[in-house]
Each structure stands twice: as C-alpha cells, then as structure tokens.
C-alpha positions as CSV (number, residue, x, y, z in Angstrom):
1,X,188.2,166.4,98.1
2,X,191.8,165.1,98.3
3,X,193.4,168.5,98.3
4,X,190.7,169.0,101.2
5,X,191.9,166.3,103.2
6,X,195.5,166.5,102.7
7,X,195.3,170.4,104.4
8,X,194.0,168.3,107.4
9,X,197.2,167.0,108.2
10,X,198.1,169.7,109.5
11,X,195.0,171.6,110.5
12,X,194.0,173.4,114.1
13,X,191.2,175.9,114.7
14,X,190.1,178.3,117.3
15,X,186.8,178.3,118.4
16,X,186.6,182.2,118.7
17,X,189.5,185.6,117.9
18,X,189.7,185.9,122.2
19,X,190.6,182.4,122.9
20,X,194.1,181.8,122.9
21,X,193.6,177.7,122.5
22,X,193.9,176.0,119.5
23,X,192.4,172.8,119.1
24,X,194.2,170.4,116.8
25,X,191.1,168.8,114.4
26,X,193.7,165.9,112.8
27,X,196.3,164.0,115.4
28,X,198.2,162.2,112.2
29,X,197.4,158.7,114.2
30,X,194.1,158.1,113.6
31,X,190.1,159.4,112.6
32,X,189.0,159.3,116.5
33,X,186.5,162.5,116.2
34,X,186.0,161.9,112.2
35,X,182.9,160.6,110.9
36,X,182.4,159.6,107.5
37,X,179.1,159.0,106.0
38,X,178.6,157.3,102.5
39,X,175.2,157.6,100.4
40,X,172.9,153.8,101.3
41,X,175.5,153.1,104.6
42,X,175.1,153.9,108.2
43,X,176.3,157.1,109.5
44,X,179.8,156.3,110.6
45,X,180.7,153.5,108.5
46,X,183.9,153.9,106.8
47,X,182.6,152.2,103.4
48,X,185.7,150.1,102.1
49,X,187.9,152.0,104.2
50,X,187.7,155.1,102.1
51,X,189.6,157.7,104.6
52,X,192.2,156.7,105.9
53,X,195.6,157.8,107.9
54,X,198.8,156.7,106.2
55,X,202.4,157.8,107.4
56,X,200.8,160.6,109.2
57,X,198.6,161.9,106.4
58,X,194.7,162.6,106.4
59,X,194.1,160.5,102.7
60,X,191.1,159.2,100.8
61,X,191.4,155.8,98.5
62,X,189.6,154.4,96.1
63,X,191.9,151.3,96.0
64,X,188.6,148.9,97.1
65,X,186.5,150.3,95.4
66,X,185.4,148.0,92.4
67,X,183.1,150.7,90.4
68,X,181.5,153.9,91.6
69,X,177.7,153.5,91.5
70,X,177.0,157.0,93.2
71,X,178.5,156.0,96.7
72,X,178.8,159.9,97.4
73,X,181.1,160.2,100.7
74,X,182.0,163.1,102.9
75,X,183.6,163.4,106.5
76,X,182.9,165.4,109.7
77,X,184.5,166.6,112.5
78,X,182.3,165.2,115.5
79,X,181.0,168.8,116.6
80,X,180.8,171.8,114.8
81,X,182.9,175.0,114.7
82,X,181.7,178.6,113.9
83,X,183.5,181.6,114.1
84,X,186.6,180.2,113.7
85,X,190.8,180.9,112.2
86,X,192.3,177.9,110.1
87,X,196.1,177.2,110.8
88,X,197.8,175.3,108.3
C-alpha cells in the first residue's frame, strides 16, 4: 500500500487514448479529491490521520496508531476512471 501511494506523487491519467488532457490525480499540497475510508468510521474520515501529504509526497503512517485491531483502510479518488494511461 505504501509503494502504492508513493507512485501517487507523481501520478496523471487520461480519461481515454484520443484525449490529449491529462488530469493530474495528486497536487503534492494536499488530499482535496481523496477519500479515505477505514473499517467501523464514516466514509471520509481520515482515522488518526492515516494519509497524509508530507514535503510533497502522497504517504501513509501508522505513527497514531496505538494497536491494529483490523482498522482496514483504503483511499479513493473522488470519481472513477476507466479506460485509462498511467504517467508516472
């Protein structure tokens, strides 16, 4: 999952092979367009501020986390993408 969110740094896609525009998924400021969900928490709650942007970087911590009790996390992109090229 690291190695996952890492690539992000640096990640734009292309929402079909004719369209010239790239859209850049990760702005290296913040997770506006990110949203994390965490097993027992609301959708969009950033459970002990798991993901995170630090010196431009897409990264995940587990620095508040006391003990892992099955708090399974992942993170979307606010819409979703299909037939699309990765740029990294």
């Amino acid at each position: 999952m690291t190695v996952w969110c890492l690539l992000l740094s640096s990640v734009a896609i292309a929402q079909s092979n004719q369209q010239e525009d790239w859209i850049q998924l990760f702005n290296g400021e913040d997770l506006d367009d990110w949203v994390p969900k965490f097993t027992g928490f609301p959708l969009g709650e950033n459970y002990l501020e798991t993901f995170r942007v630090e010196d431009g970087l897409f990264k995940v911590s587990y620095e508040n986390w006391d003990d892992f009790n099955s708090e399974f996390g992942h993170i979307f992109f606010r819409e979703p993408f299909t037939h699309y090229l990765l740029r990294v």
